[in-house]
C-alpha positions in Angstrom: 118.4 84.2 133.6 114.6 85.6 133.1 115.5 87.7 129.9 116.4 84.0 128.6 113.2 82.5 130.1 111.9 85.4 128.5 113.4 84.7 125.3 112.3 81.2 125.3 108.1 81.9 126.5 108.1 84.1 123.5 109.2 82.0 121.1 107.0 79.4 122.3 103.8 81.6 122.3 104.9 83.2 119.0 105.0 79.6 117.5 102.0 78.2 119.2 100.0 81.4 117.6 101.3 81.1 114.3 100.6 77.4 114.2 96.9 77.5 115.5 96.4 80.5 113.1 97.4 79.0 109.7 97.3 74.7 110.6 94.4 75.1 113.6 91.3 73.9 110.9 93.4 71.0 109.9 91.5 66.8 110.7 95.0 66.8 113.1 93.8 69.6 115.1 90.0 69.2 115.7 88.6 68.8 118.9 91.7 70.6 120.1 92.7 73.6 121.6 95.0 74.2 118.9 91.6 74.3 116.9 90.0 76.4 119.7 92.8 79.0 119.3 92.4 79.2 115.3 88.6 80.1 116.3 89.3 82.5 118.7 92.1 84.3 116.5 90.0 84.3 113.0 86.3 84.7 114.4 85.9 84.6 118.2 88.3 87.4 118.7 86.2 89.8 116.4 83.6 88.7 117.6 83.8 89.3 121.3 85.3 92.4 120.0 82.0 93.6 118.3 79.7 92.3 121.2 81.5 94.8 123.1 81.5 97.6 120.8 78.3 97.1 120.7 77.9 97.1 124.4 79.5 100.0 125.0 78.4 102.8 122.0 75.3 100.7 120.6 74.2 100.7 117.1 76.3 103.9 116.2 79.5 101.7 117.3 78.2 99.1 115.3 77.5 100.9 112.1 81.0 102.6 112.2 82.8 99.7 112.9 80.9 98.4 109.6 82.3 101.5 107.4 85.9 100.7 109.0 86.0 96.9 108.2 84.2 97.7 104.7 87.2 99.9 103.9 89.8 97.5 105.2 88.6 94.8 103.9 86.1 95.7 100.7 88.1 98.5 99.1 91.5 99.6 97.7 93.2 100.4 101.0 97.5 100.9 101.5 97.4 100.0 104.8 99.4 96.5 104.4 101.6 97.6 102.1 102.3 100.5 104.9 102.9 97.8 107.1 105.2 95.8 104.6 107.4 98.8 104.5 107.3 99.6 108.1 108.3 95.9 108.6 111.3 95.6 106.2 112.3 98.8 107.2 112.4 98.3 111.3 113.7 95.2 110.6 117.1 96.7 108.4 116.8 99.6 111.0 117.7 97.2 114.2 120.0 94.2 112.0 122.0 97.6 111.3 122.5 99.0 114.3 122.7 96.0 116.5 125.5 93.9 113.7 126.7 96.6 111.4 129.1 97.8 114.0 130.5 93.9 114.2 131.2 94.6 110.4 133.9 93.6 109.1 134.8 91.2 111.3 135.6 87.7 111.9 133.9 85.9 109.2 132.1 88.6 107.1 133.7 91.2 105.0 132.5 95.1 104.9 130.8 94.5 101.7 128.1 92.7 103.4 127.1 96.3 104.4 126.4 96.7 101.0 125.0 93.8 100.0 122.3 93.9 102.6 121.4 97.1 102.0 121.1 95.9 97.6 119.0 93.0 98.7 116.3 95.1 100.4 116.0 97.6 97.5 115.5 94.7 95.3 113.1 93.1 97.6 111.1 96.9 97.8 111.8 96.9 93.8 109.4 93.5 93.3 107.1 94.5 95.8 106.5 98.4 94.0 106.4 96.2 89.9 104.0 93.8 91.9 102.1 96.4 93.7 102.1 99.1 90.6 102.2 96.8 87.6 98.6 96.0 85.3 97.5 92.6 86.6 96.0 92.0 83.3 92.8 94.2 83.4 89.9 93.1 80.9 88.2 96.1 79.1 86.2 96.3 76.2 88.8 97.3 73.9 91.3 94.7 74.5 88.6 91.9 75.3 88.7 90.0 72.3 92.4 89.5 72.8 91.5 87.4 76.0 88.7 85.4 74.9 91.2 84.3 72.3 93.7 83.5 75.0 92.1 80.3 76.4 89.6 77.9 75.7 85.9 77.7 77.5 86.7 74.0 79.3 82.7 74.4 79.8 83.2 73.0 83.4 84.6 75.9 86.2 84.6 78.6 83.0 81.4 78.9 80.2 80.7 81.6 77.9 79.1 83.7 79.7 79.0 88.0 80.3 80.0 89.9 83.0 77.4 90.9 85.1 79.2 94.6 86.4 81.6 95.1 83.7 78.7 93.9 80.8 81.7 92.5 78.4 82.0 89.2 77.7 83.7 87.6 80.4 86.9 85.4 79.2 87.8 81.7 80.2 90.0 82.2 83.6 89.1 85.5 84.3 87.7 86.8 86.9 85.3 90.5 88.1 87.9 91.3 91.5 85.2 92.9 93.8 87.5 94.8 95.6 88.8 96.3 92.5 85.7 96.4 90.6 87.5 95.2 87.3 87.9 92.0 85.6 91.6 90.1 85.4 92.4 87.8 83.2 93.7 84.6 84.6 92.7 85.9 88.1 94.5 84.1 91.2 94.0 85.9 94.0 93.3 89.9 95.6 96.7 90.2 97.3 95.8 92.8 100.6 99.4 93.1 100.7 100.0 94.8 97.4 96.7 96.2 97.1 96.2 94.8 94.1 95.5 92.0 91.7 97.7 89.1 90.8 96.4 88.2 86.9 98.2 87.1 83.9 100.8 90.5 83.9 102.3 90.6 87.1 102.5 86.8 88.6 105.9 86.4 87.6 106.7 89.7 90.0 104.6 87.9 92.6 106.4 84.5 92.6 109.6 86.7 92.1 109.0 88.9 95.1 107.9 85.8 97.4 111.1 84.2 96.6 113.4 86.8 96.9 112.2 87.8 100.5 112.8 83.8 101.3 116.5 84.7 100.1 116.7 87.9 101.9 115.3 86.1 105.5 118.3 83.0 104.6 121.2 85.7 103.8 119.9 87.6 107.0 120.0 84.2 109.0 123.2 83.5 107.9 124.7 87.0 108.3 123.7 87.4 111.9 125.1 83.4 112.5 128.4 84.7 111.1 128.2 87.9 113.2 128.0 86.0 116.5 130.3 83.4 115.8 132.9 86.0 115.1 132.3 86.9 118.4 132.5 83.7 119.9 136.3 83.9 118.3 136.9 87.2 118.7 136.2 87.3 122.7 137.8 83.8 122.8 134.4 82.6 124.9 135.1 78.9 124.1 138.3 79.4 125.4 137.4 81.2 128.9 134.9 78.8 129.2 137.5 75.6 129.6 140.4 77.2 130.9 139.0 79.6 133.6 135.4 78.2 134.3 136.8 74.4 134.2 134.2 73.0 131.7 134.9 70.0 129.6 135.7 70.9 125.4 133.0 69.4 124.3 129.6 70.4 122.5 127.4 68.5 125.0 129.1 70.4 127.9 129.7 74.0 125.6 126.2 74.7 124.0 124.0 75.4 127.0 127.0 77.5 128.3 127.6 79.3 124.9 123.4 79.8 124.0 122.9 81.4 127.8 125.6 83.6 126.9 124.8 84.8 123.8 121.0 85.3 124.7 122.3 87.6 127.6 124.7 89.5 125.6 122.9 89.6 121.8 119.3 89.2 122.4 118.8 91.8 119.9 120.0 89.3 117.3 118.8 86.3 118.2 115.5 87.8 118.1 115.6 88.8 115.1 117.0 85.7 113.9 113.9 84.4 115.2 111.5 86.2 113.6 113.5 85.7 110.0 113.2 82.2 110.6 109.3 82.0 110.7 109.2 85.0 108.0 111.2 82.4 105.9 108.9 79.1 106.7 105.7 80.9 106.3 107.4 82.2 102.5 108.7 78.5 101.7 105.2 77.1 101.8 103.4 80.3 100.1 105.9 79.8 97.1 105.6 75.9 97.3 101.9 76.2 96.7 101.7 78.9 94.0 104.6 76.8 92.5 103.0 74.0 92.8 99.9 75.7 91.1 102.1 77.3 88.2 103.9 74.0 87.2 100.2 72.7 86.5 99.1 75.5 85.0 96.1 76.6 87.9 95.1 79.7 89.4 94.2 79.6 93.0 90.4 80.9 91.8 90.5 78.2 89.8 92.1 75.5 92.4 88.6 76.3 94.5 86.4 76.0 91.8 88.1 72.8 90.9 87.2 71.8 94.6 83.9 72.8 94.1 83.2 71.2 91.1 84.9 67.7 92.2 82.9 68.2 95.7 79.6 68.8 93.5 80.5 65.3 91.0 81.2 63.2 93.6 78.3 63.6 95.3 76.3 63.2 92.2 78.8 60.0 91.6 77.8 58.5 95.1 74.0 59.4 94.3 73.8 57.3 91.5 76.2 54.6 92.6 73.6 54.6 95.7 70.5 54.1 93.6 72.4 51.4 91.5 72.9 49.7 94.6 69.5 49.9 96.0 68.3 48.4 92.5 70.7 45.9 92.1 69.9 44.5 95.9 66.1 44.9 94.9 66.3 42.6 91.7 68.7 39.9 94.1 65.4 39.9 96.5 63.6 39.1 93.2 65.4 36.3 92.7 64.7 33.6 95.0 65.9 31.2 93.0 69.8 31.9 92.5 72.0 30.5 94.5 73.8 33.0 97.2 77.3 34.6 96.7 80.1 33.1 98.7 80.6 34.8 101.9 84.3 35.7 101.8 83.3 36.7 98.1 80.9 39.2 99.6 83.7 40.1 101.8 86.1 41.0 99.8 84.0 42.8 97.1 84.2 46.3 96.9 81.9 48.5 97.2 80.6 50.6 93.8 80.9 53.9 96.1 84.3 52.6 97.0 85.3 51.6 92.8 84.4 55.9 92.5 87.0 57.9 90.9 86.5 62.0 90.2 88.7 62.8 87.4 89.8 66.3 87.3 90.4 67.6 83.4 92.5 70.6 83.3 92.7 71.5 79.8 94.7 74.5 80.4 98.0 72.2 81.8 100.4 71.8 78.8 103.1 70.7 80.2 105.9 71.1 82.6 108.0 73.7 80.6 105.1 75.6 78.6 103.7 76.1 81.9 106.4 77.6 83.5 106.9 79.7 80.0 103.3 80.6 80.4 103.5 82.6 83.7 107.5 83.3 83.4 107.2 84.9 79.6 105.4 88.1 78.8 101.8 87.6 78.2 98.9 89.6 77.5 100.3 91.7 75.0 98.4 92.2 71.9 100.4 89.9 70.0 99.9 87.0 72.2 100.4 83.8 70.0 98.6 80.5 71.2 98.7 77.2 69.9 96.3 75.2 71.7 96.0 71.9 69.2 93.1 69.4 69.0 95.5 66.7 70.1 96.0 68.5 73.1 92.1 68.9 74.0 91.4 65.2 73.1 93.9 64.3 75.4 92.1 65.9 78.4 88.7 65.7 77.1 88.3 62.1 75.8 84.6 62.2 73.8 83.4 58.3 72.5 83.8 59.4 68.8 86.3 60.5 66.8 84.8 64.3 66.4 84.3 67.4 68.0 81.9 70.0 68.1 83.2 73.1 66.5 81.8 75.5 69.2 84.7 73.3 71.5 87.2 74.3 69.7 89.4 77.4 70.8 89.7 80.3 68.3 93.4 81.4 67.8 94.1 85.1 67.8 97.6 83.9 65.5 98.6 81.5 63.6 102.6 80.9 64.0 103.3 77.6 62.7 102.0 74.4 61.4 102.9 71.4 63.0 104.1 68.8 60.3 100.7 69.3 58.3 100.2 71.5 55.1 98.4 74.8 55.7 95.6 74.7 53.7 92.8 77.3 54.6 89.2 75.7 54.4 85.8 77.5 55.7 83.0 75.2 57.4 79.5 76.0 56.4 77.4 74.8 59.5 79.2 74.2 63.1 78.5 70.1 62.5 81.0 68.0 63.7 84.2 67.4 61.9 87.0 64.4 61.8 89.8 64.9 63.9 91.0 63.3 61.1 91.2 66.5 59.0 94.4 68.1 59.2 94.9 71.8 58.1 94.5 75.2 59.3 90.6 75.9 59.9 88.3 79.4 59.2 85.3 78.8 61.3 83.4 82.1 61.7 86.2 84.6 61.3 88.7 82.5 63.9 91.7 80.5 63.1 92.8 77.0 64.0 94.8 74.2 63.8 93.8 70.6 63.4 96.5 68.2 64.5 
């Protein structure tokens, strides 16, 4: 009975750690010491931990506990990709030699031996193409190749040079300080693979989440089947009834069966355990960066978007505020006109309230080109890019019916014309143009299309 009480305090402080750790800064939590526990495990911890060091060894401590958490977390480092190994490897090391012995058995056939062992050299397969591949590094030579990728939306990304790698520094790219090189449509340093994840290796990154969320299911699975074999195998149900005298039924069975298997296969249920919250905590990383691909966002760019939305509605609620203030100024003015109803002041909303931040993302075109997008091969250097005027209007509404050329996107490649004639022209000056006028466009040495 205490290696089950055992079983089930560890569970519980394993999921009240892993909860306060990633949902603990949530509105739910505040004031709580589910909050108190994400402080103490993300800065109170280290904290405490550096006081002491400190303490202890004085400045000396300090200054080379500095170097150690610069090259953890600063620099190129393998460490978690040594840990990802030792993980999936300790974890195939004790499913084998606690359930391989059980197959074949009752349920599962000897090829699942097999089939286990495939998975996981798949799964180590993605992670070396994720970890090894070119995330889509931005040099000088292959530079103008990305600035023709993507339009300069001129609100998270403007024309503009990098600062360290002094090249031009193309729309949805980013300089990865950790790296110290510039990736074209930049989402995120992943510690994990020790690298990038750009434009050239997302699709092994959304591959390699996913297929570990498969791998912690077929594991779940396996072991389920394992133990239930035994259940038949050793007849339990059966000795349960007929010797121990308890009633056949699933109210009266489970508690009997779960104490039983926890005493006999702990291993495994442990395990099972542990594959379950691998699994949940790879569900919702996929379901975000999914989420983020099907719209054609980067996770850089999902917090410059909150940024920038953060940034216009407070300028929105600054003006909406001074509007107010005037408006109520000119009603003292007026002595004369007669007052508003009071349940018409009542229900009235307020201008802060009538607010709305639009968010303009000129890079989403559509469900399927967006999953083409980061599911295809891109970056190569004959990348071909349609990005249409239609398109931009349709994000970018302007009050007349022009655009400035210097909005347009240049086009490393024509492919196709869409149901116009192609009919090369060259503009003089960069004054604005009808959207009007169809054809393919010239405008200082780049191509277009005007749909």
């Amino acid at each position: 009975m205490e290696v089950q009480w055992l079983l089930v305090c560890h569970g519980l402080v394993t999921l009240l750690v892993v909860v306060s750790f990633l949902c603990g800064n949530w509105p739910i939590f505040q004031g709580t010491f589910i909050q108190r526990i994400h402080f103490f495990l993300t800065f109170g911890a280290y904290d405490y931990f550096r006081r002491f060091i400190h303490f202890v060894c004085g400045s000396r401590g300090i200054n080379a506990l500095n170097s150690v958490e610069y090259y953890f977390c600063d620099r190129p480092n393998p460490i978690l990709q040594i840990m990802y190994l030792g993980i999936i490897g300790a974890t195939y090391y004790f499913i084998a030699t606690s359930s391989f012995s059980y197959i074949p058995g009752y349920y599962l056939s000897g090829l699942h031996r097999c089939t286990s062992f495939l998975a996981v050299g798949i799964g180590i397969l993605l992670f070396l193409l994720t970890s090894f591949s070119d995330p889509g590094t931005v040099t000088s030579a292959n530079v103008p190749q990305y600035l023709s990728a993507y339009p300069y939306d001129n609100i998270i990304f403007s024309e503009k040079e990098c600062s360290t790698c002094k090249i031009p520094k193309p729309a949805r790219s980013k300089h990865c300080s950790i790296c110290n090189r510039c990736v074209a449509r930049f989402d995120h340093h992943c510690g994990w693979m020790n690298n990038c994840i750009g434009e050239r290796n997302t699709r092994y990154f959304m591959a390699f989440i996913i297929w570990h969320f498969v791998i912690c299911i077929y594991g779940i699975v396996a072991l389920a089947l394992v133990l239930a074999g035994r259940l038949k195998e050793l007849k339990v149900i059966y000795i349960l009834t007929e010797y121990y005298g308890i009633e056949n039924s699933f109210r009266a069975l489970a508690p009997q069966v779960v104490q039983w298997l926890l005493g006999a296969y702990n291993t495994q249920i442990l395990i099972m355990m542990f594959l379950a919250l691998v699994s949940l905590l790879l569900a919702g990383f996929f379901a975000y960066h999914a989420k983020l691909c099907l719209s054609n966002t980067t996770t850089n760019e999902s917090f410059k978007w909150q940024e920038h939305l953060s940034w216009q509605r407070k300028v929105s609620e600054a003006k909406a505020s001074a509007e107010a203030l005037k408006a109520s100024l000119d009603e003292l003015g007026q002595d004369m006109k007669p007052q508003e109803s009071k349940w018409k002041s009542f229900f009235r909303r307020s201008r802060l309230e009538e607010l709305e931040v639009v968010k303009n993302n000129v890079y989403d075109r559509g469900f399927l080109n967006n999953i083409h997008e980061w599911s295809w091969l891109r970056g190569k250097s004959n990348r071909r890019l349609i990005f249409t005027l239609s398109n931009y209007l349709e994000h970018n509404p302007v009050h007349s019916k022009s655009i400035p050329i210097h909005m347009v996107p240049p086009i490393a490649r024509i492919e196709r014309i869409i149901g116009i004639p192609s009919v090369e022209r060259t503009l003089i000056s960069p004054a604005p143009f009808s959207v009007g006028q169809c054809g393919t466009w010239v405008v200082r040495g780049c191509k277009f299309i005007v749909v």
